[in-house]
N, C-alpha and C positions, 0 to 999 in steps of 0.2 A: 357641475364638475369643477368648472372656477374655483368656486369657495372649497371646495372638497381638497384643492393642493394647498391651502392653507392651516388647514386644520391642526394636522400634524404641530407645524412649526408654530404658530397660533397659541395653540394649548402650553405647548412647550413655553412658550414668551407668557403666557400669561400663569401657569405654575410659576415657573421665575420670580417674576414680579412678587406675586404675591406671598409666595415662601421669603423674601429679601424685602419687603414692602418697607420693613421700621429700617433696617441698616440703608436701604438706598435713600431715602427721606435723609438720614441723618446725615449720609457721608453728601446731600447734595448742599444742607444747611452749612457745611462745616465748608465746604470749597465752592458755595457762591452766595452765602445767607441768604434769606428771606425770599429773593426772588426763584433762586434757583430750589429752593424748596417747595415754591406754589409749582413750579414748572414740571416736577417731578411728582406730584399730589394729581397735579390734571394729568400729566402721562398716565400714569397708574390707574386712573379713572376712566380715560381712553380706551385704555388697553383691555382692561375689565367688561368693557363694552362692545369691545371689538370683535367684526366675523370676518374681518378682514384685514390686511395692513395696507392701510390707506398712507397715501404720498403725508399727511401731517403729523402721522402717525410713526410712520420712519423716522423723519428729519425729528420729532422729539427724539427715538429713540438713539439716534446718528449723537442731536445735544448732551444729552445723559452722558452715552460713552465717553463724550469730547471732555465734559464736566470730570466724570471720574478719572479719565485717563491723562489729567492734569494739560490736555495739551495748548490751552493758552491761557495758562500760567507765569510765564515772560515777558506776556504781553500788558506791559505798564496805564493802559486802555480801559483793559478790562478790567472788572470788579474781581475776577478769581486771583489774580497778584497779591490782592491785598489781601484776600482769605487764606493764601495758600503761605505768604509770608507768616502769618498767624501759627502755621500747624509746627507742634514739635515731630520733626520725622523719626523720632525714637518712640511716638506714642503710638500701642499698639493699633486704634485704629488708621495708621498708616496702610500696612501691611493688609488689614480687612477691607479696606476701600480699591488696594490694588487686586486683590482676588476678585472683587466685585467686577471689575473693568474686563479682566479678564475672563469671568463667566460672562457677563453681560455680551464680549463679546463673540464668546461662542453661541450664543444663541442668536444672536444678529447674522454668524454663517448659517446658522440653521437654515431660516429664515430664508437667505439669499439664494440658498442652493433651491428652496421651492418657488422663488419669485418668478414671474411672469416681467418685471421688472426690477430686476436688480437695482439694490440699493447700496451696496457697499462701495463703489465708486465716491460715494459721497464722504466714507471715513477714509478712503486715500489721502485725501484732504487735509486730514484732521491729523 
């Protein structure tokens, strides 16, 4: 029965994914290169595997949003500054990378609303 209130939201994240697989790759190469593209390759591989949403399995999913949803980007630290200084915000995939944050995170409510453990506390954060 556990598994059984996953499924729903599950499926839903894992349609997702997989309908978005090449734009989310791309938009992850373009705002954290190389590393943030293997990051998003194992998510995706994860996820595809998954009958559950396990704690490592979130926080990828929590990183993803953080990564599209540009939120440290300011931060002169990290490796996304110097990727996101790179982007012309006139080039169209701007605007498809912001859509992606914002489905991505509507399924992340999906998601939370059938958790047994909410996870969205953790993009407060973010």
């Amino acid at each position: 029965m556990f598994d059984q209130n996953y499924q729903g939201p599950l499926n839903r994240l894992k349609e997702f994914l997989q309908l978005y697989s090449e734009e989310l790759q791309n938009a992850s190469l373009l705002l954290g290169g190389k590393p943030a593209l293997k990051a998003a390759a194992d998510l995706l591989d994860d996820v595809r595997e998954a009958d559950r949403p396990t704690r490592r399995l979130k926080a990828g999913l929590v990183r993803l949003y953080e990564l599209l949803s540009l939120q440290h980007v300011h931060d002169p630290d990290r490796p996304e500054a110097a990727y996101f200084a790179d982007l012309d915000p006139a080039a169209h995939y701007v605007e498809d990378i912001c859509l992606l944050a914002e489905a991505l995170l509507d399924v992340l409510y999906e998601i939370n609303e059938h958790a047994g453990r909410p996870f969205l506390p953790l993009l407060a954060a973010a």
